[in-house]
C-alpha atoms as one frame of an Amber mdcrd trajectory, in Angstrom:
protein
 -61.667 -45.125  46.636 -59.717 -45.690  43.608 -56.357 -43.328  44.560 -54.309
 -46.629  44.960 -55.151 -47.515  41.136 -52.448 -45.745  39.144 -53.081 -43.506
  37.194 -55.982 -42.751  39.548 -58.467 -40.193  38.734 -61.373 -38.855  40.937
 -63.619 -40.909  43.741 -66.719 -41.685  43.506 -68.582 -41.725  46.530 -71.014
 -44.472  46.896 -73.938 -41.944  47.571 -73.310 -41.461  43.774 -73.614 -45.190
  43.040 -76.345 -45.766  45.160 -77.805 -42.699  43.369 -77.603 -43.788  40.030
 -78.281 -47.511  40.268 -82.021 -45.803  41.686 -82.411 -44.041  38.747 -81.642
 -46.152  35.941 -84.549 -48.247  37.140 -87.143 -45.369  36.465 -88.877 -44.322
  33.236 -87.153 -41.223  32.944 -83.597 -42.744  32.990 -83.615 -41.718  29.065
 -82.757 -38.120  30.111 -79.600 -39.430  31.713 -77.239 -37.303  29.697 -79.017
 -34.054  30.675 -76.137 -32.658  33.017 -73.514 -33.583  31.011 -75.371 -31.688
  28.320 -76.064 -28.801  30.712 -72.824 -28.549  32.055 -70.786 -28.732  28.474
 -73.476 -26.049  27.105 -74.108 -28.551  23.606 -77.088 -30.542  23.112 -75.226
 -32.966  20.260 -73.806 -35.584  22.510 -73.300 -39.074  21.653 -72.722 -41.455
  24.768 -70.511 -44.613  23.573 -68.948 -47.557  25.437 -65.829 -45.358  25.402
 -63.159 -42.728  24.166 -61.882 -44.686  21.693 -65.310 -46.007  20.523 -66.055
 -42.265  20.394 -63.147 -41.240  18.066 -64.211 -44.195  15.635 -67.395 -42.885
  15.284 -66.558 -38.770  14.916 -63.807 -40.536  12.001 -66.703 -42.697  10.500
 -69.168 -39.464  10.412 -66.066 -37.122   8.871 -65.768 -39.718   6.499 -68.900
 -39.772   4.993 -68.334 -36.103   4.337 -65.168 -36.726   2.544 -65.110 -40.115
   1.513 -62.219 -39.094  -0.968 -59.994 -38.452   2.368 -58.168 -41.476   3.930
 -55.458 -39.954   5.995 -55.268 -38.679  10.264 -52.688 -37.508  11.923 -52.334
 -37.887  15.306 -49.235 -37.092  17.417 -46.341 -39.688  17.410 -46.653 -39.390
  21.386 -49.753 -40.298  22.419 -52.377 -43.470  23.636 -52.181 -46.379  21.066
 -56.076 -46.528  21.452 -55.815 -43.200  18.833 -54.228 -45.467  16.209 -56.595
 -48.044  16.499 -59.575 -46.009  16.552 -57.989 -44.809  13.143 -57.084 -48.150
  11.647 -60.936 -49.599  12.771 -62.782 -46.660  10.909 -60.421 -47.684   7.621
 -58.502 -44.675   7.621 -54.444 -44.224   7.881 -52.758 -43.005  10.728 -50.024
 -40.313  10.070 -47.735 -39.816  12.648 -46.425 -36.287  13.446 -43.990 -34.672
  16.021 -45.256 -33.023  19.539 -43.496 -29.814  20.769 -42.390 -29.107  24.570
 -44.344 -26.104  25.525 -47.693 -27.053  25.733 -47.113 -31.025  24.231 -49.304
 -30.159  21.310 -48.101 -30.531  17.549 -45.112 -28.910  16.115 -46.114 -26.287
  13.745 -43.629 -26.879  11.465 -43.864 -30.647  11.853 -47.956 -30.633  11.367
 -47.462 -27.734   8.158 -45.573 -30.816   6.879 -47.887 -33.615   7.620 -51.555
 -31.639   6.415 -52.454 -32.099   3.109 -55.401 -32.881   0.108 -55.693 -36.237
   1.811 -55.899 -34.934   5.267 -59.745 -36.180   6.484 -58.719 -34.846  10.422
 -56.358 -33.939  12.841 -56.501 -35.039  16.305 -54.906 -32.596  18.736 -54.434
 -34.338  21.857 -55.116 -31.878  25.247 -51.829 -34.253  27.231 -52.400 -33.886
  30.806 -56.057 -31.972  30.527 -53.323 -29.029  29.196 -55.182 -26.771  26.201
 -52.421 -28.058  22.837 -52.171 -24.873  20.538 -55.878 -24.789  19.509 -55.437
 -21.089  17.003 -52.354 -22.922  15.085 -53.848 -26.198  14.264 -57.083 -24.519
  13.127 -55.427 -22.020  10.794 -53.819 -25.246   9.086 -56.587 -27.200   9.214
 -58.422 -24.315   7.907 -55.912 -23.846   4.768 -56.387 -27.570   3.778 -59.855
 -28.089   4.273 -59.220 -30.469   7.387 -61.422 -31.345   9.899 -59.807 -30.772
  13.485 -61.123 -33.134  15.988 -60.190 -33.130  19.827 -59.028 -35.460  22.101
 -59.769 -34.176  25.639 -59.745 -37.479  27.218 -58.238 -36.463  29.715 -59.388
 -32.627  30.267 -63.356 -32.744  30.581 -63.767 -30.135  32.223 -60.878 -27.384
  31.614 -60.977 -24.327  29.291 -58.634 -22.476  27.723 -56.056 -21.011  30.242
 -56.856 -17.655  28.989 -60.907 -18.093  29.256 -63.330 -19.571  31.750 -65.779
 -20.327  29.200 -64.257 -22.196  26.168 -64.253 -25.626  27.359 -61.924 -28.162
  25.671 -63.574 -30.768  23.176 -65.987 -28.216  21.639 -63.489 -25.238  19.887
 -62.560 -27.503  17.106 -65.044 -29.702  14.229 -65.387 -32.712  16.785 -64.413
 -33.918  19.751 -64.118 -36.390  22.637 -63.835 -37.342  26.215 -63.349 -40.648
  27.565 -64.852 -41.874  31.395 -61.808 -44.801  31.455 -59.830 -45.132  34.444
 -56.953 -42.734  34.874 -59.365 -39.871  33.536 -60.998 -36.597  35.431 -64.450
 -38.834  35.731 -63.231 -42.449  36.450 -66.051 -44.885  35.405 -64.086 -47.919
  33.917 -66.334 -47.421  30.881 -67.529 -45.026  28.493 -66.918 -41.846  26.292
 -68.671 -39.146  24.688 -68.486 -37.433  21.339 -69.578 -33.871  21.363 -69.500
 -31.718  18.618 -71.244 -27.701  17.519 -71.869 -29.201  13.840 -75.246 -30.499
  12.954 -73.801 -31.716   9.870 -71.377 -33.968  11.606 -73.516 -35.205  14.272
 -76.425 -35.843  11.870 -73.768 -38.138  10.171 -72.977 -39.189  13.582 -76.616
 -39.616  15.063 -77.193 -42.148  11.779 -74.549 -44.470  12.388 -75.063 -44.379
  16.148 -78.820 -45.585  15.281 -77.091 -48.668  13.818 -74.490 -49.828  17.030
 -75.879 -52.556  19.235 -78.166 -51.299  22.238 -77.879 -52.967  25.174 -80.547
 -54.349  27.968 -80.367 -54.533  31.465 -77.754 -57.190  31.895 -74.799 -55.279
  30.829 -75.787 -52.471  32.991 -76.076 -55.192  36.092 -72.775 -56.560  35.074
 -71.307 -52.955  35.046 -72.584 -52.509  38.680 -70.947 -55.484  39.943 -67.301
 -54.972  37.994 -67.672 -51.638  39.841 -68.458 -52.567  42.859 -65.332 -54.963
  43.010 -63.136 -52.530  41.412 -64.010 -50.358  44.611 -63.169 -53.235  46.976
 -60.275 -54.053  45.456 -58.830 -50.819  45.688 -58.556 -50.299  49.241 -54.871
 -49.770  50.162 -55.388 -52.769  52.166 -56.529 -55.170  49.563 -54.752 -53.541
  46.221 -51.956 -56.503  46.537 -54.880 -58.930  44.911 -55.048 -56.541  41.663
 -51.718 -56.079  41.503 -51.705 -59.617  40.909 -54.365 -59.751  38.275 -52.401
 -59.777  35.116 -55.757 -59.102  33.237 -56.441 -55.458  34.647 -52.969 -54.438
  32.985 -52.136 -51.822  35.475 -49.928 -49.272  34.006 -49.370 -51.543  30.779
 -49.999 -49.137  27.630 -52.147 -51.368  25.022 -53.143 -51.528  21.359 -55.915
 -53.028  20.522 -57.098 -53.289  17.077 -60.108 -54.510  17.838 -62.801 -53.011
  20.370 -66.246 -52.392  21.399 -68.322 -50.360  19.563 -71.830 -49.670  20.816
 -73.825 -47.611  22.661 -72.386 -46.924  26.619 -73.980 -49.037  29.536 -76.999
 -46.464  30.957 -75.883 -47.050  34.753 -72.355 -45.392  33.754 -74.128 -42.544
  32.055 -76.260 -41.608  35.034 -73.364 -41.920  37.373 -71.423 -39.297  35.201
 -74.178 -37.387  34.989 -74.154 -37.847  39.014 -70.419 -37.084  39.362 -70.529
 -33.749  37.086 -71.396 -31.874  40.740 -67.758 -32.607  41.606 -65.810 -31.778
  38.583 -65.123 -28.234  39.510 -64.136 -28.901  43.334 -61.671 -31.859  41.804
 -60.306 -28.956  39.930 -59.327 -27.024  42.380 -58.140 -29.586  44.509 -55.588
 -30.359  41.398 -54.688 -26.963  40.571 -54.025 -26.549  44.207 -51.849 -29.905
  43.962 -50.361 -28.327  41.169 -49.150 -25.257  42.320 -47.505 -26.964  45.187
 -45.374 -29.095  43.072 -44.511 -25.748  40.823 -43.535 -24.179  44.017 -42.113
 -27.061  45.612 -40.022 -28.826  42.324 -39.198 -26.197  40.111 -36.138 -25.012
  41.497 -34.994 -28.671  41.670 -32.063 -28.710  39.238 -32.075 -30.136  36.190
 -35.856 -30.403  36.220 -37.876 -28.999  33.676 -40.791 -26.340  34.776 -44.256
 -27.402  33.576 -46.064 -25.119  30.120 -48.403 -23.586  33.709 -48.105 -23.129
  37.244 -51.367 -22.714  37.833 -53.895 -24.998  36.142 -55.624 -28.306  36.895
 -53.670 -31.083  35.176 -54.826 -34.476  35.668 -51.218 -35.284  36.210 -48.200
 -33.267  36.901 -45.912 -33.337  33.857 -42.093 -32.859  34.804 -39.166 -33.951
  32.745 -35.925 -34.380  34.250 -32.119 -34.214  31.923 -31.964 -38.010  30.848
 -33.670 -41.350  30.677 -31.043 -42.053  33.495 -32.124 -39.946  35.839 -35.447
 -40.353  34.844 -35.476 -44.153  35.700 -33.599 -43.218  39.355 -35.981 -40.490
  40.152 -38.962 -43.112  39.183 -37.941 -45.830  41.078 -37.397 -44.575  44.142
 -40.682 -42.282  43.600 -42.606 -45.729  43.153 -40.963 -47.754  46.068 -42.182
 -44.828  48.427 -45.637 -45.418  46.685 -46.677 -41.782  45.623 -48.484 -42.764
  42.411 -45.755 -41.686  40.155 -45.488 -43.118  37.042 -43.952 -42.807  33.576
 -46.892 -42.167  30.623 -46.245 -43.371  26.961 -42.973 -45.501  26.791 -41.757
 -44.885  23.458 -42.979 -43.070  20.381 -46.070 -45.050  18.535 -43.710 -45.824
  15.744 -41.379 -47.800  17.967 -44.700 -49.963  20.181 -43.208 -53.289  18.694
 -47.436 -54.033  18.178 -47.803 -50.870  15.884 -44.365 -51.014  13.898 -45.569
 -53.613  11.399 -49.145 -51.762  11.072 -48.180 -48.050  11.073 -44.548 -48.806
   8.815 -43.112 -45.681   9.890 -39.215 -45.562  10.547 -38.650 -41.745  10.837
 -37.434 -39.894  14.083 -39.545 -37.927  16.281 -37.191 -36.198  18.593 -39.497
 -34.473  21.244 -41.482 -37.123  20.825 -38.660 -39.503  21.824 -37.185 -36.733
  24.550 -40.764 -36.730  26.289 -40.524 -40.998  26.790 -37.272 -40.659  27.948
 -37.493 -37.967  30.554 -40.992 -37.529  31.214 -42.250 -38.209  35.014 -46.028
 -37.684  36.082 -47.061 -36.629  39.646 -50.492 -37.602  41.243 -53.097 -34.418
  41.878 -56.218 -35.813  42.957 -57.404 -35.197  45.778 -56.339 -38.290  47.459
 -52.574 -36.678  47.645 -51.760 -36.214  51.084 -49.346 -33.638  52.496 -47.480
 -37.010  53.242 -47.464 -37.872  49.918 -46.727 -34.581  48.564 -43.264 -34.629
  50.906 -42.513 -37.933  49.764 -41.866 -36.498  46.837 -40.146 -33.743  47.107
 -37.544 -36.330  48.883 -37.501 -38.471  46.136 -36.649 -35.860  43.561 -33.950
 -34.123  46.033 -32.047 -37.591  46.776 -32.326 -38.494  43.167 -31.073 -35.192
  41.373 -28.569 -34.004  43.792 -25.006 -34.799  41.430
């Protein structure tokens, strides 16, 4: 019910709703994070309002570790919300350079960037893709660093090489994020997880301290849900369209966001949805692997780091911003659920120039804004749809 939202993530079925508005109203609703628990294999989870909320607090904990440590570096291509989960838990963000393989750090790059004042890395799992997990450690490890994950958008995946080693729990920290766009779309909420019971005793204390909320927000959650699941219906998706507010496909920094405690209804209804992860990753590998097969002999299109894994969005990058821009258009007039990602390098948002003061060049981090395109695989992506596309990219890279 929410495939005509771009970037749209999985459905929820309203079984699930009906499910977990039931059990929020009984006395054992405080064991609502049980399957998530189950299912990730880690009993030190922290449920927050969301990802970014998350990230502050994992920064806030790591801090109190090593107050003497002020700086993070993130990648220069990534979601603003990183920098300002930074900037909110008084630390500096330090930008460095992605590479192209797997869209993790640069070695070299990072080797550059790590240092004494280095409180954490954030490697950033683009696309639900494992980043280069080994490498970052090993410098991390030199330096004393904490490395903290952002698997926003890969709850869920493993390593490609193992079926076990889920993403968000190989490095110090990590995080996932229930936001729209991501594998469990909940329009709120995130989770920190983390193997350390020093860090989430740090954690757990600050947590204590974040405003708890009552029923009302939890009844106001139901009903934004239930009309973002109206208003998504093919039919009726011209009226949010319209709705400046909901900032569809907009990428936004805001310096200033809700910390607290998540809304119980959305944590039962994850906990509800977590029966569905691995079926929605097949159905996206399977997606996948039909646009591998389908668009990688297109020329002067760029093959993807796997052909065979379940990305929350297809990654392909094409030779130029040109023909990116041509290939996009007519990908979006035909209405597959194409889109672009990140627009520009965080250095170059004109909202974060000012606050991160960084004028240096980040060329695959520039090359990846310029020529990046990402396909739909959810398992609203019709065989229609999936043709559609293959057009698109045809017409659009033929001379």
């Amino acid at each position: 019910m929410f495939y005509s939202l771009p970037p749209a993530g999985n459905k929820i079925p309203i079984r699930a709703i009906l499910r977990a508005i039931k059990e929020v109203r009984k006395e054992d609703a405080e064991n609502f994070l049980e399957p998530i628990k189950i299912y990730l294999a880690t009993q030190n989870l922290l449920f927050l309002s969301s990802g970014r909320a998350a990230l502050w607090l994992i920064l806030k904990a790591l801090s109190k570790l090593h107050p003497e440590r002020a700086e993070v570096v993130i990648p220069a291509y990534t979601c603003p919300a990183l920098a300002s989960a930074v900037l909110k838990a008084g630390l500096k963000p330090v930008l460095c350079d992605i590479n192209l393989n797997d869209f993790g750090f640069s070695r070299e790059a990072l080797e550059g960037k790590v240092s004494k004042k280095t409180l954490a890395v954030i490697l950033v799992h683009l696309f639900g893709y494992p980043a280069n997990i080994h490498e970052v450690r090993e410098i991390c490890q030199k330096h004393g660093t904490f490395m903290v994950e952002d698997a926003a958008q890969a709850f869920g995946n493993c390593l490609s090489d193992s079926d076990g080693s889920k993403l968000g729990l190989l490095g110090d920290a990590g995080f996932f994020s229930f936001g729209r766009g991501k594998p469990i779309s909940l329009m709120h909420g995130g989770l920190l997880v983390t193997n350390s019971e020093e860090i989430f005793s740090k954690a757990a204390e600050i947590y204590g301290d974040l405003n708890h909320k009552g029923d009302f927000p939890n009844f106001r959650y139901g009903i934004n849900l239930a009309s973002y699941s109206m208003l998504s219906n093919p039919h009726m998706y011209w009226i949010p369209q319209r709705l400046p507010f909901l900032h569809l496909g907009e990428t936004i920094f805001e310096p200033d966001f809700v910390r607290s405690e998540g809304t119980q209804l959305a944590g039962v209804l994850a906990g509800k949805m977590i029966e569905s992860v691995e079926q929605e990753k097949e159905v996206r590998q399977a997606n996948s692997e039909w646009y591998s097969g389908n668009l990688g002999n297109i020329p002067r299109v760029e093959a993807v780091p796997s052909t065979r894994f379940p990305y929350l969005r297809y990654p392909l990058l094409v030779k130029d911003r040109e023909m990116r821009d041509g290939v996009l258009d007519l990908l979006m007039s035909q209405g597959t659920g194409a889109a672009m990602f990140y627009p520009c390098p965080l250095n170059e948002l004109p909202v974060l120039r000012e606050v991160l003061k960084d004028n240096r060049d980040y060329p695959n981090a520039r090359k990846l804004s310029d020529t990046l395109i990402t396909l739909p695989v959810h398992s609203g992506v019709t065989e229609t749809i999936r043709n559609k596309i293959k057009f698109c990219f045809s017409e659009r890279t033929r001379n």
